[in-house]
N, C-alpha and C positions, 0 to 999 in steps of 0.2 A: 417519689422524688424526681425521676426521669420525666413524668408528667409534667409537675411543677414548671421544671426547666423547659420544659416544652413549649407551656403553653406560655409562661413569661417571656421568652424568646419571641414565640412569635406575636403575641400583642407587642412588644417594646418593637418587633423592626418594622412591622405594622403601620404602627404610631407615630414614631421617628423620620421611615421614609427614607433608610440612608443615599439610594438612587436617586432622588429629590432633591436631598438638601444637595447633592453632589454636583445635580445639574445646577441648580440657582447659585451656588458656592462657584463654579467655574464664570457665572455671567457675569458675575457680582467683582470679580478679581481676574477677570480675563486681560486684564493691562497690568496688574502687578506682577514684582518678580517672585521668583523662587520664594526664596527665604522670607518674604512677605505674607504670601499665601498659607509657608508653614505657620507661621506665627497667628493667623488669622485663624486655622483651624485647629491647632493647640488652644487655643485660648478662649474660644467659640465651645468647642467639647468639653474644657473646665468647668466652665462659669455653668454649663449646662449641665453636667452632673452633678455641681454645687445645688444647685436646684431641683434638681429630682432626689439626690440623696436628703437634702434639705425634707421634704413632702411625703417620702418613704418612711420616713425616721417617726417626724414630728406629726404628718397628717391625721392620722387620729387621733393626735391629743389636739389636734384644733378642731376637729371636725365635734368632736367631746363635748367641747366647751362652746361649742355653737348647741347642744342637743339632737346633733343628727347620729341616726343610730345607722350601725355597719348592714345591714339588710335595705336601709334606704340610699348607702351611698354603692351599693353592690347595683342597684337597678338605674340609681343616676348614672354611674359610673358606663352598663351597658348599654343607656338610652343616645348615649354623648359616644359611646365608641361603633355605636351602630351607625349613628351619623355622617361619622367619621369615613366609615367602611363605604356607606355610600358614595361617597367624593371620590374615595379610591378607583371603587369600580368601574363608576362613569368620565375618571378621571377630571372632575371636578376642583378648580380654588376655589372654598370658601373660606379659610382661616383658619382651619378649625387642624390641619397638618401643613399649610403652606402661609406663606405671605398674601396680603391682600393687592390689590394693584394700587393703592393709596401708598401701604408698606413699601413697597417694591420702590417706588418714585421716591419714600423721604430716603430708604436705603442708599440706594444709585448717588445718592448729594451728600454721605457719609463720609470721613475715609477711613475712619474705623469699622468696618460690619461685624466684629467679632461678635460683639454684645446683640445689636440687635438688626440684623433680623436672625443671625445666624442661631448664638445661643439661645435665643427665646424671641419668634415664637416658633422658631421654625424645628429644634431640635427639643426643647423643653415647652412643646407646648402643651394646650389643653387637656388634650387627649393623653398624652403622654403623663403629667402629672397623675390624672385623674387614674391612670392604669396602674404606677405607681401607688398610689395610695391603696387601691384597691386588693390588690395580688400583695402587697406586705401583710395590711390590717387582714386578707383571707387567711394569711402564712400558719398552720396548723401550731410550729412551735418557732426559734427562733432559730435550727438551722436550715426549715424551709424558705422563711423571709429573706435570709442568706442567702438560697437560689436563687432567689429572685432580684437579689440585689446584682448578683455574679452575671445572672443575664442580662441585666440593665447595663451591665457593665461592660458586657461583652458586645452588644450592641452601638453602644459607644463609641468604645475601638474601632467595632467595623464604620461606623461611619467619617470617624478621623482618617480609616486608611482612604476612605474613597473621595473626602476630601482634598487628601494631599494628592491622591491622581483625578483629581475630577474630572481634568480638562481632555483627559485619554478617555475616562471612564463614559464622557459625552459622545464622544465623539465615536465610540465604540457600539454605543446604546440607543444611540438617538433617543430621538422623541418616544418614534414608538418601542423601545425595547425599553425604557423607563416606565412607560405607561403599562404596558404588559405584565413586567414585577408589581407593580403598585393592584392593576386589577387580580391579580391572583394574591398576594398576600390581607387586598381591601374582603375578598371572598372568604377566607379565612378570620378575620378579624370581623365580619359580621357575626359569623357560628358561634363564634366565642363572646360576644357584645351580647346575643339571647340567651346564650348557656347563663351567663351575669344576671341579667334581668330574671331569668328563669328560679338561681340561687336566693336572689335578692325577694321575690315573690314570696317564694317557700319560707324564707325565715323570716318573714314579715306578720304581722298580725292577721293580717289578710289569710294568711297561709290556710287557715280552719274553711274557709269561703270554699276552698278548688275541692 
């Protein structure tokens, strides 16, 4: 169980980014006030759980209903989080954990960003669902999947709190000590993207071929 929690913790903070979204959340409301900003990451961390609990819950009964079996979404799932890992590393925007410079720009002329870029794509995104979906549908019974919910959850939190201090949390971290957590948890989140692929391989038809 202490695994579970482990390893779901660290893909969700992985994934998430909460140093990230904290920096882009202080650029993005650097001219708002107080109680502005709270309401923006309240509501930004809502809608964004709504959505990953949404895809946790339901995800493989959609994935079902397309025909995709859990050994092909275990290898998708670690093809798309290895990706991911890379961007980390090299400290890379491709979208795939951050805003694009297109997003960036329609964001900036918003003056709501709760929705988006904050709640999706930047906290509920791709990778983030996808991990989601993956680590529930792996869940041995249902109070493993409940780890796994509890860390998504707790991940969450953390990023709401760094939210509401963003602008300290910046100015604390800089550029490079954001970049720094990102390449050491993006390192971690590769090992674990193969380990996927690796699960995903073995319980695949394929598996009799190794």
């Amino acid at each position: 169980m202490l695994e579970t929690a482990l390893v779901a913790f660290t893909t969700f903070f992985a994934t998430v980014g909460p140093p990230d979204v904290a920096a882009i959340f202080a650029a993005l409301t650097a001219r708002d006030a107080a109680p502005v900003r709270r309401h923006y990451a309240l509501r930004a961390t809502g809608i964004a759980g709504l959505i990953l609990l949404f895809f946790a819950v339901f995800g493989r009964i959609l994935l079902e209903s397309f025909g995709i079996t859990l050994p092909a979404l275990r290898t998708a799932g670690g093809l798309l989080l290895f990706l991911i890992a890379v961007d980390l590393v090299f400290a890379r925007d491709s979208g795939g954990v951050s805003t694009t410079t297109a997003e960036v720009a329609e964001a900036e002329t918003r003056q709501d960003i709760s929705v988006f870029p904050m709640a999706t794509p930047l906290i509920a995104g791709p990778g983030t669902i996808g991990a989601a979906i993956v680590l529930v549908a792996d869940a041995e019974d249902t109070l493993e999947a409940l780890v796994v919910v509890a860390m998504l959850m707790a991940v969450l939190a953390i990023t709401y709190t760094m939210m509401r201090v963003a602008l300290g949390v910046q100015k604390v971290l800089g550029v490079t000590g954001v970049h720094v957590i990102s390449r050491v948890m993006g390192l971690l989140l590769a090992a674990l993207a193969v380990q996927f692929v690796f699960d995903g391989l073995m319980a695949s038809p394929l598996a009799g071929s190794f």
